[in-house]
C-alpha positions as CSV (number, residue, x, y, z in Angstrom):
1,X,-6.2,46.7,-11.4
2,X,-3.0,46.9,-9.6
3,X,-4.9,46.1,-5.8
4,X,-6.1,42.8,-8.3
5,X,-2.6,41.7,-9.4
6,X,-0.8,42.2,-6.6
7,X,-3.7,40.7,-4.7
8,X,-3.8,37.4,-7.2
9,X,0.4,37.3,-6.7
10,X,0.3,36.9,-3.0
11,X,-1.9,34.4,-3.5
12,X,0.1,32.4,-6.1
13,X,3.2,33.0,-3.8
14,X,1.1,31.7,-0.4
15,X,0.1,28.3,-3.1
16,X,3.3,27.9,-3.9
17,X,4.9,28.0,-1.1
18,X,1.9,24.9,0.6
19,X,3.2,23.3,-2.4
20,X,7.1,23.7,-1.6
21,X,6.2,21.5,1.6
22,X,5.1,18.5,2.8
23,X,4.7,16.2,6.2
24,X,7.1,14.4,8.4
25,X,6.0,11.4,10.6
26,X,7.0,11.4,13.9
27,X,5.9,8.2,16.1
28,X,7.7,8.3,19.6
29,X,7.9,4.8,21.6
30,X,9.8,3.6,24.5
31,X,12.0,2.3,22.2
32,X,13.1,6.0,20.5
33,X,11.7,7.7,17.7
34,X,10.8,7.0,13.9
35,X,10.2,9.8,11.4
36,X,8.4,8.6,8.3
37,X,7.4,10.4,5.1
38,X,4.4,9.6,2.6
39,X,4.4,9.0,-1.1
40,X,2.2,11.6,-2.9
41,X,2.0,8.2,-5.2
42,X,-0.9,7.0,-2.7
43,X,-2.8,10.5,-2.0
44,X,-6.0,8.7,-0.5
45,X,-3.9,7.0,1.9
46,X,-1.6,9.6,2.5
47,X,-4.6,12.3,3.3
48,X,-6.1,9.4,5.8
49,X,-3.1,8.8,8.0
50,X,-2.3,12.7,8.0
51,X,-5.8,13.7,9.2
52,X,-6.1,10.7,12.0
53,X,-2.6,11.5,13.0
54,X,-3.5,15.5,13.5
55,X,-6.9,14.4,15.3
56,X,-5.0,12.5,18.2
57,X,-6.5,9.1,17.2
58,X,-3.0,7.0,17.0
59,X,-1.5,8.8,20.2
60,X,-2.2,6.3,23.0
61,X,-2.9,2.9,20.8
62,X,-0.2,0.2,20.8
63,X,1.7,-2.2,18.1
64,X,-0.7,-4.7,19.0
65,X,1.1,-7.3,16.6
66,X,4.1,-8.1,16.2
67,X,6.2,-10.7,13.9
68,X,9.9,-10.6,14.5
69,X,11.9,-11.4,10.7
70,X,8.0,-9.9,9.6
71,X,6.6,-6.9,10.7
72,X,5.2,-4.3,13.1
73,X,1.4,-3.7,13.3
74,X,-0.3,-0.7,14.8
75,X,-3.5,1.3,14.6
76,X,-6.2,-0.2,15.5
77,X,-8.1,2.9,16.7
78,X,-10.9,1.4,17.8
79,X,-9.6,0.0,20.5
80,X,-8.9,3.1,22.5
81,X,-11.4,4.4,24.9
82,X,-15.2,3.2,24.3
83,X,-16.9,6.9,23.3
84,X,-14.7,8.0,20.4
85,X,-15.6,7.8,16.7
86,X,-14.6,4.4,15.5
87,X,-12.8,4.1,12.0
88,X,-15.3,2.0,9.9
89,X,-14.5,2.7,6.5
90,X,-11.7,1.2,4.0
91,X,-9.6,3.0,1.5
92,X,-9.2,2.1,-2.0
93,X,-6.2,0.2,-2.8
94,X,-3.3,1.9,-4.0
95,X,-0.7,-0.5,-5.5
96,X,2.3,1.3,-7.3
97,X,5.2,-1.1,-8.7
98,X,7.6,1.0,-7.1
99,X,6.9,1.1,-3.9
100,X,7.5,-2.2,-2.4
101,X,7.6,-3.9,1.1
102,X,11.8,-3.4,1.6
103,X,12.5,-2.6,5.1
104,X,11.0,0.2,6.9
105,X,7.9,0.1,4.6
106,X,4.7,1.9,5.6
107,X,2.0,0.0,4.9
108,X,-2.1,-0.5,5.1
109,X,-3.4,-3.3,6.9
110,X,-6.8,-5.3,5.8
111,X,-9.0,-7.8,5.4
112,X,-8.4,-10.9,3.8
113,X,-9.0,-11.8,0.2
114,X,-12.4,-14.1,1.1
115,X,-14.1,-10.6,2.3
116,X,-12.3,-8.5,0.7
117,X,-11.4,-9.4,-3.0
118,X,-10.7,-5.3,-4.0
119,X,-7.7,-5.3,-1.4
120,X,-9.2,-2.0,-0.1
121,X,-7.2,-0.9,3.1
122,X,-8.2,-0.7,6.5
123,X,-8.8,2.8,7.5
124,X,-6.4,3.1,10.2
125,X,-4.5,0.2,10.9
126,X,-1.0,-0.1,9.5
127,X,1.9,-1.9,10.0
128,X,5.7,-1.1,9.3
129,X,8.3,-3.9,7.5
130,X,11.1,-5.2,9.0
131,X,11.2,-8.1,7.4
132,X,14.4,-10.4,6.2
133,X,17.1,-11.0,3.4
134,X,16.8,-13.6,1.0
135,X,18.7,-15.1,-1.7
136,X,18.0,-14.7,-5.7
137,X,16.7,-19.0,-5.2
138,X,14.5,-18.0,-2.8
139,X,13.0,-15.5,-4.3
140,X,12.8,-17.3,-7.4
141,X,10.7,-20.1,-5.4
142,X,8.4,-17.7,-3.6
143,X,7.1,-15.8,-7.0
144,X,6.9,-19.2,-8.7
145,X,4.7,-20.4,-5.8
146,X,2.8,-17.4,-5.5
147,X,2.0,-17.6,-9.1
148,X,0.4,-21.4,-8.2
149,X,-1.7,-20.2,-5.8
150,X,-3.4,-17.3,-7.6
151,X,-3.9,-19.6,-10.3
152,X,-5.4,-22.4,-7.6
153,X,-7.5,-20.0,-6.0
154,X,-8.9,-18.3,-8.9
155,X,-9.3,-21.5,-10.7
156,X,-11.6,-22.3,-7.2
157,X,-13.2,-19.4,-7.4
158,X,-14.3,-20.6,-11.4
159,X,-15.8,-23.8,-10.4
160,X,-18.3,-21.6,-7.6
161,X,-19.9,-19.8,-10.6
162,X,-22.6,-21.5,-12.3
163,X,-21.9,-21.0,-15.7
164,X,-18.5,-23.2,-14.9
165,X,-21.1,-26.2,-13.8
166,X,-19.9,-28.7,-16.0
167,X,-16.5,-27.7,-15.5
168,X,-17.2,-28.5,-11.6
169,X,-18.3,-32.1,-12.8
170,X,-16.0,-33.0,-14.4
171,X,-13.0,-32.0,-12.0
172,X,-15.2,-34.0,-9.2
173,X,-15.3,-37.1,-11.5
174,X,-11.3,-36.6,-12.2
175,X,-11.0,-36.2,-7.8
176,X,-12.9,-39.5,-7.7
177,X,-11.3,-40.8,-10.1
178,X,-7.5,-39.9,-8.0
179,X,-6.4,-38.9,-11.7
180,X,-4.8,-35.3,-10.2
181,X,-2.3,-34.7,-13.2
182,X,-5.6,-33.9,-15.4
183,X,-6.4,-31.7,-12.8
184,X,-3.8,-29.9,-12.7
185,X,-4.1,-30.0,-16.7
186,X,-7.5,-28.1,-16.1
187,X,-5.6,-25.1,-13.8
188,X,-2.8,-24.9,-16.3
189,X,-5.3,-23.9,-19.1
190,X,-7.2,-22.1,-17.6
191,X,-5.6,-18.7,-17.8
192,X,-8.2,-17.7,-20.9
193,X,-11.3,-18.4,-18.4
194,X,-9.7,-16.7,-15.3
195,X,-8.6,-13.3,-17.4
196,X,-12.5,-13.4,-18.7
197,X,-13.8,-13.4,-15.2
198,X,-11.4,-11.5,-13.1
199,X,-9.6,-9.7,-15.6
200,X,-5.6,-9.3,-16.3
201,X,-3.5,-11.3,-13.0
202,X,-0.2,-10.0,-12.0
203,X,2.5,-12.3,-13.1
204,X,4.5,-11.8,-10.2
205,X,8.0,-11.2,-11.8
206,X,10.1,-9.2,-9.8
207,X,11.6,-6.0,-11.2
208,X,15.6,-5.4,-10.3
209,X,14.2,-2.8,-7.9
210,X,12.7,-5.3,-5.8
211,X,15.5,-8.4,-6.2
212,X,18.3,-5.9,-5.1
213,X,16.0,-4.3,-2.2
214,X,15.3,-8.1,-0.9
215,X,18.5,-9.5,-1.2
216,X,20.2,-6.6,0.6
217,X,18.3,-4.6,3.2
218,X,15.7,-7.4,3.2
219,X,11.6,-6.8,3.6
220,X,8.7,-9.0,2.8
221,X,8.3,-9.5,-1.2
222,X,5.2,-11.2,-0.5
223,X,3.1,-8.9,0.5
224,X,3.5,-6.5,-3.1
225,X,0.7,-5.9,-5.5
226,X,-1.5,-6.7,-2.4
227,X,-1.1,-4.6,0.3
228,X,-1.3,-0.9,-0.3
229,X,2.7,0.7,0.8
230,X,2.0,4.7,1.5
231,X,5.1,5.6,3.1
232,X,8.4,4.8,4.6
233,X,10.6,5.3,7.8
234,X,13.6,7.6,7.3
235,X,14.8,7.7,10.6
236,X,15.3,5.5,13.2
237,X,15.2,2.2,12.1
238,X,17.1,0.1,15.2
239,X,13.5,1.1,16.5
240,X,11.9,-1.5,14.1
241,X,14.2,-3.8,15.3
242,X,13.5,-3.2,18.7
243,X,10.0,-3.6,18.7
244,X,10.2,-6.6,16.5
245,X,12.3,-8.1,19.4
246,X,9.9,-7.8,22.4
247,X,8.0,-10.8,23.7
248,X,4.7,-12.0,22.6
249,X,2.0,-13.5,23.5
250,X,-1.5,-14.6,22.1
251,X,-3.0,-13.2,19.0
252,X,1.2,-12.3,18.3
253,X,0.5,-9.3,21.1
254,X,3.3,-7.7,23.2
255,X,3.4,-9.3,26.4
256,X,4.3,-5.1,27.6
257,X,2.5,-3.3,25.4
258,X,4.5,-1.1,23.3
259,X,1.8,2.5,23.2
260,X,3.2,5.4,20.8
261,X,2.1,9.0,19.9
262,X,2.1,10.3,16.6
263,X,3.1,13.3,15.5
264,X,3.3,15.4,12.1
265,X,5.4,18.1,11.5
266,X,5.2,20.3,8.0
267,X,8.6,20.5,6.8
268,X,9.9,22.0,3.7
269,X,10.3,19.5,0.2
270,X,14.5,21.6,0.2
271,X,15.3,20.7,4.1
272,X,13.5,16.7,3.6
273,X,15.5,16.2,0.9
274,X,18.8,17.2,2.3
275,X,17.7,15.2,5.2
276,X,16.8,12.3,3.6
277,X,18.3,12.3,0.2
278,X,18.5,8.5,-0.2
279,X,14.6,8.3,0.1
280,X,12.6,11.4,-0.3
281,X,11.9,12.0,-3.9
282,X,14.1,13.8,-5.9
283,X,13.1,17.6,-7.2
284,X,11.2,17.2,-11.2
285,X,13.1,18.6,-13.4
């Protein structure tokens, strides 16, 4: 009995102490180095990028996109040496209100919404925020005209089923017709239709979170509630800056590629939150 407990106690001590740490994300340039962590908010993500980082699959691929006021893309795995496994697969999305696209976001590429209407992640590609500030007006403007063009598009998407024929019809006849204030009439009351078919919409309000992250450090208010963010950069952020800065070319490619290696480094919760107190989660009480 005694071989049993002590037995079942090193065991609870070896669990708690995988429990006491977690990863740091190490991704070396020519530019310098950015260390990253990942929210145990996206788990499915966060197990993804871990076990393609450890594999070696990032370590020789580029930022192949780049958007300077925007963003920095990477991952695209698949275009490494013909031979290797190619990533496939897409990860459900993860959207969590509080983690938004503020500068130095880590964040899942994907498909477009025509092909991919669940938002589900690529499986390796990624891309990190750098983004701009913007004042309280335009940030008014952009959710105001973000909430037009859900509404527009799903109200599209209504006239393509065939139970909304006659709906169809008669927005054709009001087309032909040039009388566009009843169309818009249509989209306005339509929200009873749209939540029957696709369900409850965001309203795309912004939270005080988000207005004093975007009005301050800046980032890309755009792009939350549909893009999956699974991480952030904690360390070495003129590095975004520098990347964002290099010449493009077609397709938004770096005219000199810009290659990196990724590394990941288990480091205790104690030490990554003395490091990084203003961004690694605080200790539950």
């Amino acid at each position: 009995m005694k071989r049993f407990f002590i037995f079942s106690l090193c065991l609870f001590l070896i669990s708690s102490c995988a429990t006491e740490k977690d990863y740091l994300i190490t991704f070396q340039t020519r530019f310098g180095n950015m260390k990253a962590i990942l929210y145990d908010a996206t788990p499915q993500h966060k197990e993804n990028f871990i076990k393609l980082a450890r594999s070696g699959a990032y370590d020789s691929t580029t930022f192949h996109r780049v958007i300077k006021d925007f963003m920095i893309q990477a991952g695209d795995v698949n275009a490494k040496t013909p031979g290797e496994t190619p990533v496939e697969y897409t990860i459900p999305a993860e959207f969590n209100d509080t983690l938004i696209h503020e500068k130095g976001s880590l964040a899942a590429a994907r498909q477009a919404d025509q092909v991919n209407p669940k938002k589900e992640s690529s499986g390796s590609q990624f891309y990190i925020i750098q983004g701009r500030t913007f004042t309280e007006e335009e940030l008014n403007a952009m959710m105001f005209n973000r909430r037009t063009q859900q509404k527009q598009d799903l109200f599209r998407r209504l006239l393509g089923k065939e139970e909304y024929a006659n709906l169809r019809k008669e927005i054709i006849q009001l087309q032909q017709q040039g009388n566009y204030a009843a169309i818009q009439e249509k989209i306005e009351g339509s929200d009873a239709m749209i939540e029957k078919e696709f369900g409850p919409q965001p309203d795309y309000t912004l939270t005080e979170q988000q207005r004093q992250a975007y009005t301050t450090i800046g980032g890309a208010p755009h792009l939350d509630r549909d893009y999956t963010v699974f991480g952030r950069v904690v360390e070495g952020m003129p590095v975004i800056d520098s990347i964002a800065n290099v010449v493009t070319g077609a397709a938004d490619r770096p005219v000199d590629d810009v290659y990196m290696t990724v590394k990941v480094e288990e480091v205790s919760k104690k030490e990554l939150r003395k490091r990084y107190s203003n961004y690694y989660p605080a200790e539950k009480k």
